[in-house]
DRENFI-303741 format. One record per residue (C-alpha): residue number from 1; x, y, z negated. Coordinates in steps of 0.25 Angstrom, whole numbers, plus 2048, in hexadecimal, padded with zeros to 3 digits. Each point is the difference from the previous one (the first is absolute). Example, Ala and Ser with C-alpha at 12.3 -4.5 7.8 and 13.67 -1.06 7.14 Angstrom:
residues 2
> 1_831_7EE_7E1
> 2_806_80E_802
END
This chain:
residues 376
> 1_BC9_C0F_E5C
> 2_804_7F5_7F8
> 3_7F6_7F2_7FC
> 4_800_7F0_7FD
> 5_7F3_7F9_804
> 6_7FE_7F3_801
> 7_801_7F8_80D
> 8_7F3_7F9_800
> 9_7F9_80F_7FA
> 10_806_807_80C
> 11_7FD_7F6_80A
> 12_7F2_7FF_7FE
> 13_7FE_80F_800
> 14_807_802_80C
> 15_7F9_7F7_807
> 16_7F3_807_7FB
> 17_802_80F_803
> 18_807_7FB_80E
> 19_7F4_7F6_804
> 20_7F9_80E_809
> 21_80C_805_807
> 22_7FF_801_80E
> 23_80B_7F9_807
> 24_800_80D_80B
> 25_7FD_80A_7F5
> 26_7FE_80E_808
> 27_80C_806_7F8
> 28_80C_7FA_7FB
> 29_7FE_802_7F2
> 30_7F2_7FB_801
> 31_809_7F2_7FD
> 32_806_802_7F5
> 33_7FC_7FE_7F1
> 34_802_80A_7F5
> 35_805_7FB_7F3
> 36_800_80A_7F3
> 37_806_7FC_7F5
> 38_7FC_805_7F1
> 39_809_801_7F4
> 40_7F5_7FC_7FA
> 41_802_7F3_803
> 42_7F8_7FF_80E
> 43_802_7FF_80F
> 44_7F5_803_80A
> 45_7FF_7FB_80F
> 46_7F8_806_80A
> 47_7FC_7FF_80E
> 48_7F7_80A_80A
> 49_800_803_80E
> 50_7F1_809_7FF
> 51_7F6_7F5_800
> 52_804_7F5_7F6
> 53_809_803_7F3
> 54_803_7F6_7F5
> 55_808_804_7F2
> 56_803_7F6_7F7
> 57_809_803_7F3
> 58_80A_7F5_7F9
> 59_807_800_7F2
> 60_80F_802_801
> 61_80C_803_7FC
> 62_803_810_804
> 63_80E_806_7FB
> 64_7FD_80A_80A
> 65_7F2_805_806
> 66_801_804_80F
> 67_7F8_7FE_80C
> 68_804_7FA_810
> 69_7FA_7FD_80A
> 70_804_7F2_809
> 71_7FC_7F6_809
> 72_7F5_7FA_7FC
> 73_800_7F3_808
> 74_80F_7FF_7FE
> 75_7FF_802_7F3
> 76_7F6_7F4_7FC
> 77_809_7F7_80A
> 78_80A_801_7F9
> 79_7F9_800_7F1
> 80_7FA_7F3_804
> 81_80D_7F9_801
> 82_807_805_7F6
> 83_806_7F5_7F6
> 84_7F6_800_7F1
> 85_808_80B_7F9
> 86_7FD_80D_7FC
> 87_804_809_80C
> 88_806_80F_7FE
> 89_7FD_80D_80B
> 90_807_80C_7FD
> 91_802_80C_809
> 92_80F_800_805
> 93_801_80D_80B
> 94_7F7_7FE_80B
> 95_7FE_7F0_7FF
> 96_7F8_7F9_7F4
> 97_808_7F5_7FA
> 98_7F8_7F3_7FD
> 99_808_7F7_7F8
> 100_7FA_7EF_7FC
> 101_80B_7F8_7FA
> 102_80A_7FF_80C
> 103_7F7_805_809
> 104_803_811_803
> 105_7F9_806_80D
> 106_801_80F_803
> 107_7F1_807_805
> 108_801_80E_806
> 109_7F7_80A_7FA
> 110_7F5_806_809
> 111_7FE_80F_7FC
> 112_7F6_801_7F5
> 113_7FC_80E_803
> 114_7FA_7FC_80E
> 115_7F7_7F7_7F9
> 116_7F0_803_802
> 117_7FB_803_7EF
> 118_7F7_7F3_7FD
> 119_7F3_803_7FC
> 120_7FC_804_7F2
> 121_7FC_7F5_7F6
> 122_7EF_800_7FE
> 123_7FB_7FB_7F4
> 124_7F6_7F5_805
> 125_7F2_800_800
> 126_7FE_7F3_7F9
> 127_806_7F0_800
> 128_7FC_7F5_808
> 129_804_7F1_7FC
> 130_80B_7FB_807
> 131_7FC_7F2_806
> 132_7F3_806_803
> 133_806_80D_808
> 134_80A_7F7_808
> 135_7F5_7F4_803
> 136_7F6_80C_805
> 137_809_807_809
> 138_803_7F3_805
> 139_7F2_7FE_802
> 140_7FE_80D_809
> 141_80C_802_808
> 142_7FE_7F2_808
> 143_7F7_809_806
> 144_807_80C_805
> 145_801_805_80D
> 146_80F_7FC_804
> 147_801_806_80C
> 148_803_810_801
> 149_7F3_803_80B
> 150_7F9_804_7F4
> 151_808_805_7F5
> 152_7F4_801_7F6
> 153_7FE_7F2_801
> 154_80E_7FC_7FC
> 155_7FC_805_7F2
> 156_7F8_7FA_7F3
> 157_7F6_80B_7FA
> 158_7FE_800_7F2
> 159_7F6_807_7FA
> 160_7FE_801_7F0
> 161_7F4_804_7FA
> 162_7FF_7FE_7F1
> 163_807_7F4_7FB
> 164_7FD_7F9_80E
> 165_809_7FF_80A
> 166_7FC_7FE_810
> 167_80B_7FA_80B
> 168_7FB_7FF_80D
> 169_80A_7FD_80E
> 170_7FB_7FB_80D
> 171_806_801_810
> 172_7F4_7FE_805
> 173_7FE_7F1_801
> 174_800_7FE_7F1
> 175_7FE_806_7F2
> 176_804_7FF_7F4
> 177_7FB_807_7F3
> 178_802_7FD_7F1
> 179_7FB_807_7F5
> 180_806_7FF_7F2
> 181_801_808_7F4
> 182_80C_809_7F9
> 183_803_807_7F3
> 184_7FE_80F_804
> 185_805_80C_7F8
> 186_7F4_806_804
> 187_7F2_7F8_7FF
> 188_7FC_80A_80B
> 189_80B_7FD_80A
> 190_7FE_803_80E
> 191_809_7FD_80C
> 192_800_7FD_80F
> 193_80F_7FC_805
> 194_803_7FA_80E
> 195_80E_7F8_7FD
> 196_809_7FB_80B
> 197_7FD_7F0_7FD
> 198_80D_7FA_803
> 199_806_809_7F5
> 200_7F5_7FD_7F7
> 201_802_7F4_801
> 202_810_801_7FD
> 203_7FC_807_7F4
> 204_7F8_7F5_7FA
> 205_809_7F5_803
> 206_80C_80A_7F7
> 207_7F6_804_7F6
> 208_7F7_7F6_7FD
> 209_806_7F6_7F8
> 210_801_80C_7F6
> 211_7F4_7FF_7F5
> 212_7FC_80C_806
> 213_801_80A_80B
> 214_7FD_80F_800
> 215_7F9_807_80A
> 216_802_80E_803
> 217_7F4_807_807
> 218_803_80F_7F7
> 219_800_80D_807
> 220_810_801_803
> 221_7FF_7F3_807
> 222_7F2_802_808
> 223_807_80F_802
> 224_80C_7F8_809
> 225_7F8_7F6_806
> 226_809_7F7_7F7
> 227_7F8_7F4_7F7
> 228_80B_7FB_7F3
> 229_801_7F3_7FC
> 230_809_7FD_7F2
> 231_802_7F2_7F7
> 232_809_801_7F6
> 233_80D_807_805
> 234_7FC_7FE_80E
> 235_7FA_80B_808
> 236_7FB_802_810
> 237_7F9_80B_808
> 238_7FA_7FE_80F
> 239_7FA_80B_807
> 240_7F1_7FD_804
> 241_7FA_7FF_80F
> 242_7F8_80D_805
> 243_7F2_7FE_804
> 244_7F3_7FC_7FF
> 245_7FD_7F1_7FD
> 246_7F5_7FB_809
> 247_7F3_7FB_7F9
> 248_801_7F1_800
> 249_7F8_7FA_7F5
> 250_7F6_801_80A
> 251_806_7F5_805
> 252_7FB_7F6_7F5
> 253_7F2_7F9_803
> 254_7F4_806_7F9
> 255_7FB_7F1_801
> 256_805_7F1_7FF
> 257_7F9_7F5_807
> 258_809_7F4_7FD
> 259_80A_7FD_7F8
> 260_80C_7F7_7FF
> 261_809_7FB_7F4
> 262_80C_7F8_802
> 263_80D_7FC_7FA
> 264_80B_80B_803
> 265_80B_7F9_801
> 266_7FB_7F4_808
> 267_7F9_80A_809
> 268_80F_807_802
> 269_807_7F2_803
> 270_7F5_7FE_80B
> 271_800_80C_806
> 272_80F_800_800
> 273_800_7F3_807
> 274_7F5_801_80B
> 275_807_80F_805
> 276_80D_7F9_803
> 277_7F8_7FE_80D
> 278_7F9_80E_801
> 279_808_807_80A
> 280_803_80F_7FC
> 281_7F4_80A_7FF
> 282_7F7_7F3_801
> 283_7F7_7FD_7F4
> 284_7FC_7F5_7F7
> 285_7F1_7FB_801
> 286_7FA_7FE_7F2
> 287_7F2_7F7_7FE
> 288_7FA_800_7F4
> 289_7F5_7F6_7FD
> 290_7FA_7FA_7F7
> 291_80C_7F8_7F7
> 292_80B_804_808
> 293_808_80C_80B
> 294_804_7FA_80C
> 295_80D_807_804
> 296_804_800_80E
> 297_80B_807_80C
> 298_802_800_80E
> 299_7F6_7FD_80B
> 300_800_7FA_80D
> 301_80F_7FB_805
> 302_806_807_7F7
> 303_806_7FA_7F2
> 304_7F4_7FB_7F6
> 305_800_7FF_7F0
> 306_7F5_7FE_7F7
> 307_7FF_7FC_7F2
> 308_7F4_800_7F4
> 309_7FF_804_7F2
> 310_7F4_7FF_7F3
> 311_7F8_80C_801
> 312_7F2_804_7FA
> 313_7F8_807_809
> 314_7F4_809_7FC
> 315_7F8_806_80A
> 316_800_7FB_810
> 317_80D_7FA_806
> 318_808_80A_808
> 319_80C_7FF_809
> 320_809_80C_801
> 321_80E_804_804
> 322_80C_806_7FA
> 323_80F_803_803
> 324_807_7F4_7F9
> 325_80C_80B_7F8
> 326_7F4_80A_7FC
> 327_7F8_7F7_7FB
> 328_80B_7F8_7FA
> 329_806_80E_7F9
> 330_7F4_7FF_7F9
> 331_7FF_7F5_7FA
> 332_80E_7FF_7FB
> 333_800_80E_7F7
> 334_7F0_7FC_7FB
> 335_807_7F8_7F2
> 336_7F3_7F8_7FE
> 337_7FF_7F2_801
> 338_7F5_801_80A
> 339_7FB_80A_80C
> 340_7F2_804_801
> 341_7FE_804_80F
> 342_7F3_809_802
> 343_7F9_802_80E
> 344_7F6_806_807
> 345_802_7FC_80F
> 346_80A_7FB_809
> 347_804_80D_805
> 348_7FF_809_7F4
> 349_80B_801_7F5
> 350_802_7F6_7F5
> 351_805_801_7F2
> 352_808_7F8_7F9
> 353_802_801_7F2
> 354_805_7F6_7F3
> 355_7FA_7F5_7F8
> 356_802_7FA_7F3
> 357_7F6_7F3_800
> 358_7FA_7FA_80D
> 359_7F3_804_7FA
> 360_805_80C_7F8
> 361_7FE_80E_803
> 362_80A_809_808
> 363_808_80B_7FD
> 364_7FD_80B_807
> 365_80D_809_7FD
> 366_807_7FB_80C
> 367_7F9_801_80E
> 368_805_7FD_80D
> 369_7FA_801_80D
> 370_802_7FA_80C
> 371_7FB_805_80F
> 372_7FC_7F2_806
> 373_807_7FF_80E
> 374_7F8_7FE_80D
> 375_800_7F1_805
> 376_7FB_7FC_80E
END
C-alpha cells in the first residue's frame, strides 16, 4: 500500500473515526484504525470495537491500493503535529512508513485478519437538517440517566412516525421531549429506537454541521440492533439499548393553573448567582408573583442568596423548589429569548418550555419537566 494525503485531510479524519475508542479496548486490535487505500483515488479509515463504528473516506493520491490496520490514537497524535505538508504512508515489511517533509515515523501493523468485519452500509430511511438534529439531541440528552443503575434510562428514544420525529430522555427527576419533523423516504415510516445518549450525542456534535444527516432505521440495521448515521462521506453506527422504555408522558400535567414568563437569560445569571450558596443536593426556592420571581438558597445558619427578576404571572402566585443544575440545564438548551414555566402545585411537576415575545405564544416542540424538590 502506497498513498499521499494531505496533512490537515488526514488529521481531521483520524480524529473522527478515533473519537469512540476505548482507551481499555477488550482486545488489542479493538485500538487500532484501518486505512484502505483505493487506486481509484480514495482512502478510507475506520474504527469499531462492537458498539460504535465511524467510516469516513478522503480523496488521495494512491499508487498503490492496500489495507493496514494501526494505532489509532498513535496515529492521530502523531498526524496532528505533523508540519503543513503532504504526508506519504506506504507499507514497508511489517511497519507503516509515514513520511511529512523531515518528519519519517515507522507504525507496526496490527493483523488485519483478526479484525471484527464492520457492519454493512444501510441506505437511510430519510434526512434530517443538520443544525436542527444536533440542537435536538442537545435538547434530549441533558436529560439522560447518567448513572449505570438503570441502563434504559442512559438512553434517548426516538420514535418516527410519518414525517414527525419524537425524542424523549429523562432519569427520573426530569424530562426532556422534542418533536420535530424529517424528510422520509417513506410517508409512512414507522420506528421506535432506544439509542445510548452519550453516543447520540457524539454523533450530532460530528454530523451536524453537515446540510444534512441520514438516518438509518432499515431492516439490516434494526435486524443488528444497529441505527446508521451518514453526512457526506462521513458514516456511524451504535448499537441500540434493549428493553422497554417506561410510559412517561404521563408525566406532563393534564392541567395549568399558573403561568410564568421571564427573560431566559436573566433568569440563568440569577439562578447561577443565588446557588453559589446552595449547598449540594439543596434546592433553589423560586416565588412567582405578580411582576417578578423572587429567587432564594439556604436557610437557617447556613450561607443565604436571593435575588429578583421581571416576570408576568397569570394565575395565583406559587412558590416551588427545584435542584439549581436541573433546572439550569434546562433553560440553557431552551434557544428562546424567554422561558414560559407552567404549574399546577408546589409539589407536582413543572414544565418549562421557550418564548419568542413576552406576550407571545410558546413553542411547544421542546418540553421540560421538572419534579419540584421537597422543602421543610
Amino acid at each position: 500500500m502506497k498513498f499521499r494525503v494531505e496533512r490537515d485531510v488526514l488529521s481531521e479524519a483520524v480524529a473522527w473515526v478515533v473519537r469512540g475508542l476505548s482507551n481499555r479496548p477488550p482486545v488489542p486490535v479493538l485500538a487500532g484504525v484501518l486505512l484502505t487505500a483505493d487506486e481509484e483515488g480514495t482512502l478510507t479509515l475506520s474504527a469499531y470495537d462492537y458498539e460504535v463504528s465511524a467510516t469516513v473516506t478522503v480523496e488521495a493520491e494512491v499508487t498503490e491500493g492496500g489495507q493496514v490496520l494501526v494505532l489509532g490514537r498513535l496515529l492521530a497524535d502523531i498526524a496532528r503535529n505533523l508540519p503543513d505538508r503532504p504526508v506519504d504512508v506506504a507499507t514497508e515489511g511489517a511497519k507503516v512508513q509515514l513520511t511529512c517533509g523531515s518528519s519519517r515515523f515507522a507504525l507496526i501493523q496490527m493483523p488485519v485478519s483478526d479484525y471484527p468485519q464492520l457492519p454493512a452500509q444501510v441506505e437511510p430511511d430519510g434526512t434530517i437538517e443538520g443544525d436542527v438534529f444536533t440542537q435536538a439531541v442537545h435538547q434530549v440528552s441533558i436529560a439522560a440517566d447518567r448513572g449505570d443503575t438503570l441502563p434504559i434510562l442512559t438512553g434517548v428514544r426516538v420514535e418516527i412516525d410519518g414525517e414527525k420525529v419524537t425524542m424523549l430522555a429523562t432519569d427520573r427527576y426530569r424530562l426532556a421531549m422534542r418533536e420535530l419533523t424529517w424528510n422520509p423516504r417513506s410517508s409512512d415510516a414507522s420506528h421506535v429506537t432506544l439509542i445510548p445518549a452519550r453516543t447520540l450525542s457524539e454523533t450530532a456534535k460530528s454530523l451536524g454541521a453537515s446540510a444534512s444527516v441520514g438516518v438509518a432505521f432499515g431492516d439490516a440495521a434494526r435486524g443488528d440492533g444497529l441505527v446508521g448515521f451518514e453526512a457526506g462521506r462521513r458514516r456511524s453506527t451504535t448499537r441500540l439499548l434493549d428493553g422497554e422504555y417506561p410510559k412517561v408522558t404521563s408525566i406532563f400535567p393534564t392541567s395549568v393553573d399558573s403561568v410564568a414568563v421571564v427573560d431566559t437569560q436573566a433568569l440563568v445569571e440569577a439562578v447561577r448567582r443565588v446557588a453559589l450558596v446552595a449547598e449540594r443536593n439543596t434546592p433553589v426556592r423560586l416565588r412567582f408573583s405578580e411582576d417578578q420571581v423572587a429567587i432564594e438558597a439556604g436557610t437557617g445558619d447556613d450561607a443565604q442568596g436571593s435575588e429578583a427578576v421581571e416576570a408576568t404571572l397569570t394565575g395565583p402566585e406559587i412558590e416551588i423548589a427545584f435542584n439549581p443544575q436541573f433546572l439550569l440545564d434546562g433553560l440553557g438548551v431552551l434557544n428562546a429569548p424567554f422561558a414560559r414555566l407552567s404549574f399546577t402545585q408546589p409539589s407536582r411537576p413543572a414544565v418549562l418550555s421557550g418564548q419568542a415575545e413576552v406576550d407571545g405564544e410558546s413553542d411547544e416542540s421542546y418540553r421540560y419537566v421538572l419534579m419540584p424538590v421537597r422543602t421543610s
